[in-house]
Chimera marker file (.cmm) of the C-alpha trace (Angstrom):
<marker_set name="trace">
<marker id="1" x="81.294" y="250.341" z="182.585" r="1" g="1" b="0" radius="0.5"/>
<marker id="2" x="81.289" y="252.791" z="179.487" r="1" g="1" b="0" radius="0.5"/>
<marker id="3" x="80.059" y="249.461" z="177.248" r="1" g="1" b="0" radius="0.5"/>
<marker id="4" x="77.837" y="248.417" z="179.728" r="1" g="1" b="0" radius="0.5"/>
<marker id="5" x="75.790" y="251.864" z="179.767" r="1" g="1" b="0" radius="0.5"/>
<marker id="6" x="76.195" y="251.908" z="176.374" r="1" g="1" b="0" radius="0.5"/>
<marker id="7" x="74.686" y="248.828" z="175.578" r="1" g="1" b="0" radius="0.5"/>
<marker id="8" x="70.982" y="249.559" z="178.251" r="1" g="1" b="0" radius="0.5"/>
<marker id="9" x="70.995" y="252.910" z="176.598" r="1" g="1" b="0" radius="0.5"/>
<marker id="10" x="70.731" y="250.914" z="173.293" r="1" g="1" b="0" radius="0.5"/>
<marker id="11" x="68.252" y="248.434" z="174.791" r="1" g="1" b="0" radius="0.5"/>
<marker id="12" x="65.964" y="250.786" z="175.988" r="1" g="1" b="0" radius="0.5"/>
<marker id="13" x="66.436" y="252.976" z="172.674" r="1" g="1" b="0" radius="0.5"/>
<marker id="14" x="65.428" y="249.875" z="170.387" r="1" g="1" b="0" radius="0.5"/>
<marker id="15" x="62.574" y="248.487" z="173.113" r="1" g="1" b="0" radius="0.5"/>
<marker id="16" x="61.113" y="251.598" z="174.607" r="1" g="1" b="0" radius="0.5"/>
<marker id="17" x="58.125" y="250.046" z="175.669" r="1" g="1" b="0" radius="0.5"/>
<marker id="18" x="59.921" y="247.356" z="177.470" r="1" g="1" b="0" radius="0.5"/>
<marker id="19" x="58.681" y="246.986" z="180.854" r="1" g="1" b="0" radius="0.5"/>
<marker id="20" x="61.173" y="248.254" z="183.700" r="1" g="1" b="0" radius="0.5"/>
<marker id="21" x="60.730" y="245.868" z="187.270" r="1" g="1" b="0" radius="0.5"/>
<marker id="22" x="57.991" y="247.324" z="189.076" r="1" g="1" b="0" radius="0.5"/>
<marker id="23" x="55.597" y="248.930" z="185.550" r="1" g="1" b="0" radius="0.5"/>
<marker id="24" x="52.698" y="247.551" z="184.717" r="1" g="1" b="0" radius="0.5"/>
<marker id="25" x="52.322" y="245.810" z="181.045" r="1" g="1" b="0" radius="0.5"/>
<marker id="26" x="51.507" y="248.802" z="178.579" r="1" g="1" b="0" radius="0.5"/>
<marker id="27" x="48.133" y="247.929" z="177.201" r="1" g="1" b="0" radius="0.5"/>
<marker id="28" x="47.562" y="246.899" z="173.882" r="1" g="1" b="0" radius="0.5"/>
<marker id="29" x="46.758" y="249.041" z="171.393" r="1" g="1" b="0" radius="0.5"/>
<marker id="30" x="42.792" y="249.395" z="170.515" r="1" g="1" b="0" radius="0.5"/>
<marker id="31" x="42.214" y="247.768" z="167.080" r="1" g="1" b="0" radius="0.5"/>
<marker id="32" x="39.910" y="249.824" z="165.216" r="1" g="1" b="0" radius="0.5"/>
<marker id="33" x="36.496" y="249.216" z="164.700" r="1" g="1" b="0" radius="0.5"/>
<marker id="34" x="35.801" y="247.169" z="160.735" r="1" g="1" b="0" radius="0.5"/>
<marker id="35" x="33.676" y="249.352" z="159.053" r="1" g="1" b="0" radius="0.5"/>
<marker id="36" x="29.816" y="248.348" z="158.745" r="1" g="1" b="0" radius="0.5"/>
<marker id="37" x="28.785" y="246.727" z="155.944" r="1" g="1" b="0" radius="0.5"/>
<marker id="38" x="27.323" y="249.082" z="152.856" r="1" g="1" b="0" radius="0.5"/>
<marker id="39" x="23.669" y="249.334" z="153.326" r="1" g="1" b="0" radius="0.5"/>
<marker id="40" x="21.810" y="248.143" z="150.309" r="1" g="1" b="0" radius="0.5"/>
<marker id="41" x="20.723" y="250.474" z="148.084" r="1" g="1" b="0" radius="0.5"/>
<marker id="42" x="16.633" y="250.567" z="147.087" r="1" g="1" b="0" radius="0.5"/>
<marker id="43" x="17.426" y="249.083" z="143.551" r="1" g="1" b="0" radius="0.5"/>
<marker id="44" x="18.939" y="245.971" z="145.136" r="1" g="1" b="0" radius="0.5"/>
<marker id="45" x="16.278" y="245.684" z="147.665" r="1" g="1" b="0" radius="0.5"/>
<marker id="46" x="13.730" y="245.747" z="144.310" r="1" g="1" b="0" radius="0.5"/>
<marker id="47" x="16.001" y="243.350" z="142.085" r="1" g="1" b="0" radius="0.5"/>
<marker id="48" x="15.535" y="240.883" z="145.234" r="1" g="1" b="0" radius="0.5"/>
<marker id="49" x="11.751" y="241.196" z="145.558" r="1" g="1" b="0" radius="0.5"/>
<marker id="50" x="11.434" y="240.808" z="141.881" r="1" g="1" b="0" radius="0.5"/>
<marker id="51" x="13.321" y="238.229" z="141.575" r="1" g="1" b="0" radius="0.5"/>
<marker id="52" x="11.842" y="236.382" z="144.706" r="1" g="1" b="0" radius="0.5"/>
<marker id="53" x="8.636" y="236.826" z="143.036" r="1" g="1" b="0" radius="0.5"/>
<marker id="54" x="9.390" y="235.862" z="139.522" r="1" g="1" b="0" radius="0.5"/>
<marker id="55" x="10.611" y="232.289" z="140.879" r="1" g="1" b="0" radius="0.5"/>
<marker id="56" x="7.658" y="231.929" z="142.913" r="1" g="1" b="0" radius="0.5"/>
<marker id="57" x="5.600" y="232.030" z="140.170" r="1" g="1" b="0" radius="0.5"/>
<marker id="58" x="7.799" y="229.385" z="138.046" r="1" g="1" b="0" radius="0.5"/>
<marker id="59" x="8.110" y="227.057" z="141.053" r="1" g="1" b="0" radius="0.5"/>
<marker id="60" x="4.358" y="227.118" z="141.578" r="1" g="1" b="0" radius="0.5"/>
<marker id="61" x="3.889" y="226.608" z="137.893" r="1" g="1" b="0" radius="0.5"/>
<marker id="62" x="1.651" y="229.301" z="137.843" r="1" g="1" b="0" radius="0.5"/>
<marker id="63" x="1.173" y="230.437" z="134.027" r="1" g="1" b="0" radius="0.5"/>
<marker id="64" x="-1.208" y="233.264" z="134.960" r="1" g="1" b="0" radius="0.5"/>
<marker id="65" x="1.132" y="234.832" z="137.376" r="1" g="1" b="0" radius="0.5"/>
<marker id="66" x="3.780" y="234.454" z="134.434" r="1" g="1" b="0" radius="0.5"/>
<marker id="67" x="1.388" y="236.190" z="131.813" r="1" g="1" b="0" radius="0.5"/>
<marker id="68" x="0.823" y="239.044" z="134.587" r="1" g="1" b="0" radius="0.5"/>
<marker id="69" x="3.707" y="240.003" z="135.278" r="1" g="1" b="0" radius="0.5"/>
<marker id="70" x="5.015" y="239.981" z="131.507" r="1" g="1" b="0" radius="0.5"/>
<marker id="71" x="5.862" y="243.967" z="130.372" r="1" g="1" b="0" radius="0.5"/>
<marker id="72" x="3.835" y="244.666" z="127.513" r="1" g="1" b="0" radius="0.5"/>
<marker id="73" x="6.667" y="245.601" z="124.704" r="1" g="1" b="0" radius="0.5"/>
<marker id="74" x="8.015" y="241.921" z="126.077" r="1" g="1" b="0" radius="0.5"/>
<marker id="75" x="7.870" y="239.524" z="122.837" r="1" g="1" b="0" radius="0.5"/>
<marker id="76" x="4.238" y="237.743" z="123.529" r="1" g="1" b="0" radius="0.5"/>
<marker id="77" x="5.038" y="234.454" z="120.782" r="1" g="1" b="0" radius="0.5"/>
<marker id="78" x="8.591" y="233.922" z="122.715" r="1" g="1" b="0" radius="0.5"/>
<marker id="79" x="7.473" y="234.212" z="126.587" r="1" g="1" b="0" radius="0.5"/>
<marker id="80" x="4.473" y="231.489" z="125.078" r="1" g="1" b="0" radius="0.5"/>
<marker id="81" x="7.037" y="229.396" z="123.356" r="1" g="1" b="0" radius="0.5"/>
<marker id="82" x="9.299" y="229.405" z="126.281" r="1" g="1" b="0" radius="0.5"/>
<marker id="83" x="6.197" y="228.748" z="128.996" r="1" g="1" b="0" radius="0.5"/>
<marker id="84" x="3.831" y="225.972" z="126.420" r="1" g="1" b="0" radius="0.5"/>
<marker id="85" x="6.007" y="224.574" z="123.455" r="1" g="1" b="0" radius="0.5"/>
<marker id="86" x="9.386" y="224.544" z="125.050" r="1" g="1" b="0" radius="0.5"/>
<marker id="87" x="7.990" y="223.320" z="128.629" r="1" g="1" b="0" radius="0.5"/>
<marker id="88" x="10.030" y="225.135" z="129.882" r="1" g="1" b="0" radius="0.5"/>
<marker id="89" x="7.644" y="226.835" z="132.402" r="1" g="1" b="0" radius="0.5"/>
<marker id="90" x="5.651" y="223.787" z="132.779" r="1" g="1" b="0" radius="0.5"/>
<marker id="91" x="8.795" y="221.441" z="133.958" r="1" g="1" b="0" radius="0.5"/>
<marker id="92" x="10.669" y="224.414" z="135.817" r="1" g="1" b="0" radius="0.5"/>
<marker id="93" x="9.622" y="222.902" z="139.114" r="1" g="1" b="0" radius="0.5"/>
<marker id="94" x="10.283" y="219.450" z="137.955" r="1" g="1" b="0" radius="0.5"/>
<marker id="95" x="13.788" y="220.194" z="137.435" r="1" g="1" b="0" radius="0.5"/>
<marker id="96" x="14.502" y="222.885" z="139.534" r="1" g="1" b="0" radius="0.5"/>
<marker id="97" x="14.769" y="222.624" z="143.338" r="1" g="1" b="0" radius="0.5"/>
<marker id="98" x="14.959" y="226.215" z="143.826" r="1" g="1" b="0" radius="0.5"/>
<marker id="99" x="15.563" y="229.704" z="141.956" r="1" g="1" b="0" radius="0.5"/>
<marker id="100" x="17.284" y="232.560" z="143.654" r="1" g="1" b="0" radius="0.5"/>
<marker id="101" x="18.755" y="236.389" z="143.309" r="1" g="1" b="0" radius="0.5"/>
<marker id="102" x="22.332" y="236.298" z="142.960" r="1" g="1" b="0" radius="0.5"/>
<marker id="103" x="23.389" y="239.752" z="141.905" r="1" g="1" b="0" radius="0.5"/>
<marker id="104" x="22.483" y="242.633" z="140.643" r="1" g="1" b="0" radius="0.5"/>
<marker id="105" x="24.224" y="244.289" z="137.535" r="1" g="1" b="0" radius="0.5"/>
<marker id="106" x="24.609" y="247.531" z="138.468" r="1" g="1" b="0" radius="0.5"/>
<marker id="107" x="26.293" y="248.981" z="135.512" r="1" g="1" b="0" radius="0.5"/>
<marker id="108" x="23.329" y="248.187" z="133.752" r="1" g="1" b="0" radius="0.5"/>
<marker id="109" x="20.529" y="249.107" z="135.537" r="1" g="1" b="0" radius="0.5"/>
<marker id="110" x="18.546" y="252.294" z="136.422" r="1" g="1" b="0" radius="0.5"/>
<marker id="111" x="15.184" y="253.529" z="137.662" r="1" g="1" b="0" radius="0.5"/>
<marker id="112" x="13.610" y="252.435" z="134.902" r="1" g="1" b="0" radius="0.5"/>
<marker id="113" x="15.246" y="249.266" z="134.231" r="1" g="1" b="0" radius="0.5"/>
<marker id="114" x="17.079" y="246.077" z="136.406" r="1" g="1" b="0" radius="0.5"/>
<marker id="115" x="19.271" y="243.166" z="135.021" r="1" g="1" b="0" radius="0.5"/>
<marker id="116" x="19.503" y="240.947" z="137.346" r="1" g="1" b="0" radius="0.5"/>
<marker id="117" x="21.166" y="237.747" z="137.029" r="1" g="1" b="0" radius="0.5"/>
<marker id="118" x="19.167" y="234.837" z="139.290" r="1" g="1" b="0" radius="0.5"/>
<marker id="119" x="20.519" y="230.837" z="139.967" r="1" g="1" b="0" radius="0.5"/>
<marker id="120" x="18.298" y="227.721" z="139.730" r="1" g="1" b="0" radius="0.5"/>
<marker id="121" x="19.733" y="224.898" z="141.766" r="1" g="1" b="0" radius="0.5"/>
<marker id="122" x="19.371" y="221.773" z="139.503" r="1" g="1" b="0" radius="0.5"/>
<marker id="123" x="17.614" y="218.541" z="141.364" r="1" g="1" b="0" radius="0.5"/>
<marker id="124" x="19.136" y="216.334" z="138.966" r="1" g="1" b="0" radius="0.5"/>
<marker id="125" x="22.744" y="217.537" z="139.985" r="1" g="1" b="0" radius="0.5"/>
<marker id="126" x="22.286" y="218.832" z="143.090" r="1" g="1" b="0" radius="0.5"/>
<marker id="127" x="24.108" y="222.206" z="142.440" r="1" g="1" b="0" radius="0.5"/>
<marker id="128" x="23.025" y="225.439" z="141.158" r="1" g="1" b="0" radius="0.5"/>
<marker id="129" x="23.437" y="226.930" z="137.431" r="1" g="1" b="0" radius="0.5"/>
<marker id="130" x="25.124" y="229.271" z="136.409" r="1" g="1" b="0" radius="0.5"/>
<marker id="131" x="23.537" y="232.644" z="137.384" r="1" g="1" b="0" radius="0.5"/>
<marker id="132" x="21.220" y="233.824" z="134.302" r="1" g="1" b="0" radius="0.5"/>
<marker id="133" x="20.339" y="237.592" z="132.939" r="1" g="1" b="0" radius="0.5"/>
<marker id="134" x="16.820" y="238.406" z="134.080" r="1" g="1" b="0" radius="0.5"/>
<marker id="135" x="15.597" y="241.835" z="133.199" r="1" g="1" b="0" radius="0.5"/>
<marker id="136" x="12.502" y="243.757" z="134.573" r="1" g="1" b="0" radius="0.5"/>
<marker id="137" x="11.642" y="247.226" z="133.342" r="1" g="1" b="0" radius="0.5"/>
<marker id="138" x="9.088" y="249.922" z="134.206" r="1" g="1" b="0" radius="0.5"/>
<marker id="139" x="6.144" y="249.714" z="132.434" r="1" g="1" b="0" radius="0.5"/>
<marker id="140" x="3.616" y="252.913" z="131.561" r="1" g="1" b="0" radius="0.5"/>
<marker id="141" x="0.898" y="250.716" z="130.547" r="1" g="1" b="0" radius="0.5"/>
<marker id="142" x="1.273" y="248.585" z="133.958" r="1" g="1" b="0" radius="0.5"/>
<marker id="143" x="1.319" y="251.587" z="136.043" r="1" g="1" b="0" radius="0.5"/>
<marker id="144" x="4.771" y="251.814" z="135.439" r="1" g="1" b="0" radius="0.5"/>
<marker id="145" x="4.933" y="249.127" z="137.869" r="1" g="1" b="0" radius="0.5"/>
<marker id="146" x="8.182" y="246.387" z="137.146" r="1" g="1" b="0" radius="0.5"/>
<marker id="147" x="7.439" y="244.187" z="134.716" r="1" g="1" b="0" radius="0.5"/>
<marker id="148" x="9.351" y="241.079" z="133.171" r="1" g="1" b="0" radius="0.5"/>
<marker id="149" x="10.777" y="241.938" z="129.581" r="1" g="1" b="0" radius="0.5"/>
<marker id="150" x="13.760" y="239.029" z="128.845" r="1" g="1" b="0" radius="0.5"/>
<marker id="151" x="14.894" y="236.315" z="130.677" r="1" g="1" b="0" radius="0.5"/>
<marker id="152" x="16.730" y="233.192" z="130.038" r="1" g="1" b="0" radius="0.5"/>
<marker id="153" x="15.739" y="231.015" z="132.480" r="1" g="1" b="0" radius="0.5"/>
<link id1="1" id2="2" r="1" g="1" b="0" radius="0.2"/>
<link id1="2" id2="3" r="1" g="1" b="0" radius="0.2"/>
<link id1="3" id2="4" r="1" g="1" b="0" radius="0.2"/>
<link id1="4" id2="5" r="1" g="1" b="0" radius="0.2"/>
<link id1="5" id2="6" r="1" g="1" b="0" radius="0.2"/>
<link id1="6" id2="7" r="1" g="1" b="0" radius="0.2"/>
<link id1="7" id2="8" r="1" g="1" b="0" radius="0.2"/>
<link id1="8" id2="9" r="1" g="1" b="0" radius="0.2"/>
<link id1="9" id2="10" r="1" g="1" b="0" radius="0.2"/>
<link id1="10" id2="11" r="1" g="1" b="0" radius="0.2"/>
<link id1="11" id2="12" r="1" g="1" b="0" radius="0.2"/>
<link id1="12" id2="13" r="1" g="1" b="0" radius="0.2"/>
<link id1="13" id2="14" r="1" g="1" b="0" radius="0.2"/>
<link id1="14" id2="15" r="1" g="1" b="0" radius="0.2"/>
<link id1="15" id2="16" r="1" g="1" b="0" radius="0.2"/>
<link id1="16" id2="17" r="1" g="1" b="0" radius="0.2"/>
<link id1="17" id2="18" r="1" g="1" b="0" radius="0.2"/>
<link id1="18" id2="19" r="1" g="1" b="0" radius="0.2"/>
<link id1="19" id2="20" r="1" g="1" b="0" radius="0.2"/>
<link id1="20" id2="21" r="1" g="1" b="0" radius="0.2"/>
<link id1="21" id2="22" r="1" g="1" b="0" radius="0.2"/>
<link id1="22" id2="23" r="1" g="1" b="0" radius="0.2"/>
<link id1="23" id2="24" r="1" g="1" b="0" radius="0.2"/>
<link id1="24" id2="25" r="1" g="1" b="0" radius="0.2"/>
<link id1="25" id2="26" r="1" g="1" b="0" radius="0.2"/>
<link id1="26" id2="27" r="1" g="1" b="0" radius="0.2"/>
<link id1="27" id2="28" r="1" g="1" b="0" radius="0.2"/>
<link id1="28" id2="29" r="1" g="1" b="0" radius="0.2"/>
<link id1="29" id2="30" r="1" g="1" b="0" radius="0.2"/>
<link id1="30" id2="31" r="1" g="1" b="0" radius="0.2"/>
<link id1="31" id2="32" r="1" g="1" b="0" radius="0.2"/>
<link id1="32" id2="33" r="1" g="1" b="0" radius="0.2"/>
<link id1="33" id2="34" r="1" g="1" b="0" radius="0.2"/>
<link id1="34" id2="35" r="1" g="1" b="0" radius="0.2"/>
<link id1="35" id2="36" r="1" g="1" b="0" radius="0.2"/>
<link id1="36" id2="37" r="1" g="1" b="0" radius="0.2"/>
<link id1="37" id2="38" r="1" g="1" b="0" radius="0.2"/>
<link id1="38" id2="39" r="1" g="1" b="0" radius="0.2"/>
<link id1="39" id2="40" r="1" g="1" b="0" radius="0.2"/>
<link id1="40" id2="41" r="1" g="1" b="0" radius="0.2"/>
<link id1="41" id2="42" r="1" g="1" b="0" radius="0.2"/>
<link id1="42" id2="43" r="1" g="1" b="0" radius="0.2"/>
<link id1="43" id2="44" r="1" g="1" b="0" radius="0.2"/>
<link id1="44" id2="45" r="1" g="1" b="0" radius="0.2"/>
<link id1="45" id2="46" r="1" g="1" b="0" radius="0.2"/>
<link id1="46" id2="47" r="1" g="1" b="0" radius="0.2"/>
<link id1="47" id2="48" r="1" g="1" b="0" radius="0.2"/>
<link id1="48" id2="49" r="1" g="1" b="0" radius="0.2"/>
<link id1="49" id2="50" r="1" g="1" b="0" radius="0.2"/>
<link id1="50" id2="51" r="1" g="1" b="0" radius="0.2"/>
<link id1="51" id2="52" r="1" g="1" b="0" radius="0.2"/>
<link id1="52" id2="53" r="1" g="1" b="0" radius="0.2"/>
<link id1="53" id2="54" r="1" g="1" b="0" radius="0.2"/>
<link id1="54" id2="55" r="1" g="1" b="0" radius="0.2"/>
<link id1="55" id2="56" r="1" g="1" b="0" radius="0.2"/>
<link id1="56" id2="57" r="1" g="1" b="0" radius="0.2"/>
<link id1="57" id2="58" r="1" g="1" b="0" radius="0.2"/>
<link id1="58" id2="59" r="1" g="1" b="0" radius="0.2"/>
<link id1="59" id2="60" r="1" g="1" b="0" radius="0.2"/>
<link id1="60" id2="61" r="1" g="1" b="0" radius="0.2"/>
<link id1="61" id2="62" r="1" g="1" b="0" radius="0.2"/>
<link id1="62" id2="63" r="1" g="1" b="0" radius="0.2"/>
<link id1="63" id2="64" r="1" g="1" b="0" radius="0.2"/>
<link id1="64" id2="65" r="1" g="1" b="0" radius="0.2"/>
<link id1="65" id2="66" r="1" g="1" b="0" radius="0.2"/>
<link id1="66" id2="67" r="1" g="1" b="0" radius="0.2"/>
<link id1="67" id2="68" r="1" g="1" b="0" radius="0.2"/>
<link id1="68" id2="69" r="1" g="1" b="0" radius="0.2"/>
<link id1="69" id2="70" r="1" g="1" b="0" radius="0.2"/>
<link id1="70" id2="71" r="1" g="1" b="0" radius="0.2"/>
<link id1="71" id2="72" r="1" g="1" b="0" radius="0.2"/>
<link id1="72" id2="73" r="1" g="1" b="0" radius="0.2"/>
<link id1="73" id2="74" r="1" g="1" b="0" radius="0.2"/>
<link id1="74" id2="75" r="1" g="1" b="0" radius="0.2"/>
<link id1="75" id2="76" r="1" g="1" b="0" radius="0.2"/>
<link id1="76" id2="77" r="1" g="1" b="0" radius="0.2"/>
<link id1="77" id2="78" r="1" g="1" b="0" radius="0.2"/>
<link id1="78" id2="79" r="1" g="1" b="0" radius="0.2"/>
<link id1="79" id2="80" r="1" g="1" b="0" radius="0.2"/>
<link id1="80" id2="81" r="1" g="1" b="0" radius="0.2"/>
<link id1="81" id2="82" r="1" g="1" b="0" radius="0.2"/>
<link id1="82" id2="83" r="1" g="1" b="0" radius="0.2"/>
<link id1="83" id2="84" r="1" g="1" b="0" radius="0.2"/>
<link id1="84" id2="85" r="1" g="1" b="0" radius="0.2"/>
<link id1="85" id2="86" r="1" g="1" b="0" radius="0.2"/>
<link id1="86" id2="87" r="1" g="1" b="0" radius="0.2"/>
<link id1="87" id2="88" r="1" g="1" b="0" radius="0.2"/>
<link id1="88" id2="89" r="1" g="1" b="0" radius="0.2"/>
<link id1="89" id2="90" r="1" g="1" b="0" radius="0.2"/>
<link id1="90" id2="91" r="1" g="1" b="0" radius="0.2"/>
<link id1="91" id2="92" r="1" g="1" b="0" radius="0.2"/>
<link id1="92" id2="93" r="1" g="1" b="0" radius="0.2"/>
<link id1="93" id2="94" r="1" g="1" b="0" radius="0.2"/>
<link id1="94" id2="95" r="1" g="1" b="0" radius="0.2"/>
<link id1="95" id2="96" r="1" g="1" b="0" radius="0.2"/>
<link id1="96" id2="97" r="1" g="1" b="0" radius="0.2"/>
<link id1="97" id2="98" r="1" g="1" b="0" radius="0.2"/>
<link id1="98" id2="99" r="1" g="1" b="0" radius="0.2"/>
<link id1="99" id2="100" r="1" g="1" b="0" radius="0.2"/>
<link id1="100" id2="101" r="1" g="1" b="0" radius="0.2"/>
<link id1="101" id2="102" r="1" g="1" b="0" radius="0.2"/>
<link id1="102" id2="103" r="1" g="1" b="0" radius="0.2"/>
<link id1="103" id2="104" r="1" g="1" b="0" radius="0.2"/>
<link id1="104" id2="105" r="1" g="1" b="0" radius="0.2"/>
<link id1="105" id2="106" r="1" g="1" b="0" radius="0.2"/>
<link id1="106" id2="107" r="1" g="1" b="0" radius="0.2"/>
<link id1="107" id2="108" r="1" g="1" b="0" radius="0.2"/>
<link id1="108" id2="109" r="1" g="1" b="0" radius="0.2"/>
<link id1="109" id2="110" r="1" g="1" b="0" radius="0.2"/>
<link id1="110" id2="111" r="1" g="1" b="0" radius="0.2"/>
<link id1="111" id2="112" r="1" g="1" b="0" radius="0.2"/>
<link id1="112" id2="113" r="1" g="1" b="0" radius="0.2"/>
<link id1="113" id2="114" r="1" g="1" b="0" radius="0.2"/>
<link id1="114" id2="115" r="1" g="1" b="0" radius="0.2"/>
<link id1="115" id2="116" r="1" g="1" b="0" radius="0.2"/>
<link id1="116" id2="117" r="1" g="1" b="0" radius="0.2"/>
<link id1="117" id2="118" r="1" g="1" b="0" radius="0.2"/>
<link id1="118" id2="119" r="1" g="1" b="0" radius="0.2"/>
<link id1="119" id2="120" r="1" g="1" b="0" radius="0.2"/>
<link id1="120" id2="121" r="1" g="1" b="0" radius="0.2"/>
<link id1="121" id2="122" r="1" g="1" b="0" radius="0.2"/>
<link id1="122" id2="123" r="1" g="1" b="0" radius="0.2"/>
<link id1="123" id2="124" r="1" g="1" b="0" radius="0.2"/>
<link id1="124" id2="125" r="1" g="1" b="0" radius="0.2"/>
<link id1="125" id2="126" r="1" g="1" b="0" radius="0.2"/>
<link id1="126" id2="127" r="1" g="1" b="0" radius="0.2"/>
<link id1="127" id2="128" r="1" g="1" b="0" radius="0.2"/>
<link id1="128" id2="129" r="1" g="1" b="0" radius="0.2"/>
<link id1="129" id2="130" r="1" g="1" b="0" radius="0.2"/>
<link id1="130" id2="131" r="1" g="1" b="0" radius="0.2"/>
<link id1="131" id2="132" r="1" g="1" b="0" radius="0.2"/>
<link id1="132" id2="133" r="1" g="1" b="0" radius="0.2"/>
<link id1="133" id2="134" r="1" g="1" b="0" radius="0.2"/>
<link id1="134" id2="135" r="1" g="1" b="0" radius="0.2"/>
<link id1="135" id2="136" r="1" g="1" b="0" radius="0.2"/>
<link id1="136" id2="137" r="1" g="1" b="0" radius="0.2"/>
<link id1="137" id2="138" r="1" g="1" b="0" radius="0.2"/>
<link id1="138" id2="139" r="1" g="1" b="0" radius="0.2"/>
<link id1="139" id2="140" r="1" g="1" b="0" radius="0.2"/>
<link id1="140" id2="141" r="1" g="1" b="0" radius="0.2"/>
<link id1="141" id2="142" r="1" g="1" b="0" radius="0.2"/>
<link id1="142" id2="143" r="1" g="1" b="0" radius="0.2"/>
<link id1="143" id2="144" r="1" g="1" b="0" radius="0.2"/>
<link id1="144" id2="145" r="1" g="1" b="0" radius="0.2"/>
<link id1="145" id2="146" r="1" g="1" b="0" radius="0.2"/>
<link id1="146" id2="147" r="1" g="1" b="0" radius="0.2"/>
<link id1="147" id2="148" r="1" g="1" b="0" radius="0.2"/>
<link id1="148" id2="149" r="1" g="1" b="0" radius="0.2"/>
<link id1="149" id2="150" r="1" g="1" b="0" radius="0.2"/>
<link id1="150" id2="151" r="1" g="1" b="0" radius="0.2"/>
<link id1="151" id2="152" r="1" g="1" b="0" radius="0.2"/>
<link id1="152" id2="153" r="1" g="1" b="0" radius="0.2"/>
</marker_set>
């Protein structure tokens, strides 16, 4: 009798919420709530518009948008190059189905200054690139509106 006492005092001691005949189930324990996601900070919010913007313009093939939107300490003979001689702006749409945001590089970016890194997805392939280093910076002479400064699109 001893062993037998022994042994339920041992049950109970390693099960204590084991249900005795006549108790109801113990409910399960609440799992706690997931925490809400971040909210996205303003300079995220502007890297997105930006870069919404900027491949607008190159999907349209619209050179004048691209010339307004250049800062003015951005390198006037290279952003030509890369638009006229390299066709690069002129073919953009031609190759490219699409041109997206895909992060932000927050180590490197201020008030006065975003890199962003964007993604074209290629027609050709039918996949994006590799996400490339966009950067916009405030400009006094704009207004110190954002304005495009280096890219490699």
């Amino acid at each position: 009798m001893r062993k037998l006492l022994t042994g339920l005092a041992f049950a109970l001691l390693l099960a204590p919420g084991a249900a005795v005949a006549g108790d109801e189930p113990a409910p399960a324990p609440a799992r706690p709530a997931e925490p809400a996601p971040a909210p996205e900070d303003a300079r995220e919010t502007q890297a997105k518009t930006l870069t919404a913007k900027l491949c607008g313009i190159l999907l349209a093939t619209d050179e004048a948008g691209f010339k307004a939107i250049l800062h003015s300490d951005a390198p006037s003979d290279a952003m030509r190059y890369w638009w006229g001689s390299s066709g690069k702006g002129k073919d953009f749409a031609r190759l490219y189905a699409k041109c997206e945001f895909a992060y932000l590089k927050k180590d490197e970016s201020d008030d006065a200054k975003l890199r962003i890194f964007a993604k074209r997805f290629v027609k050709k392939v039918d996949r994006f690139t590799d996400p490339a280093p966009i950067e916009f910076r405030r400009d006094p002479a704009a207004g110190n509106d954002w304005r495009l400064v280096k890219f490699s699109l």
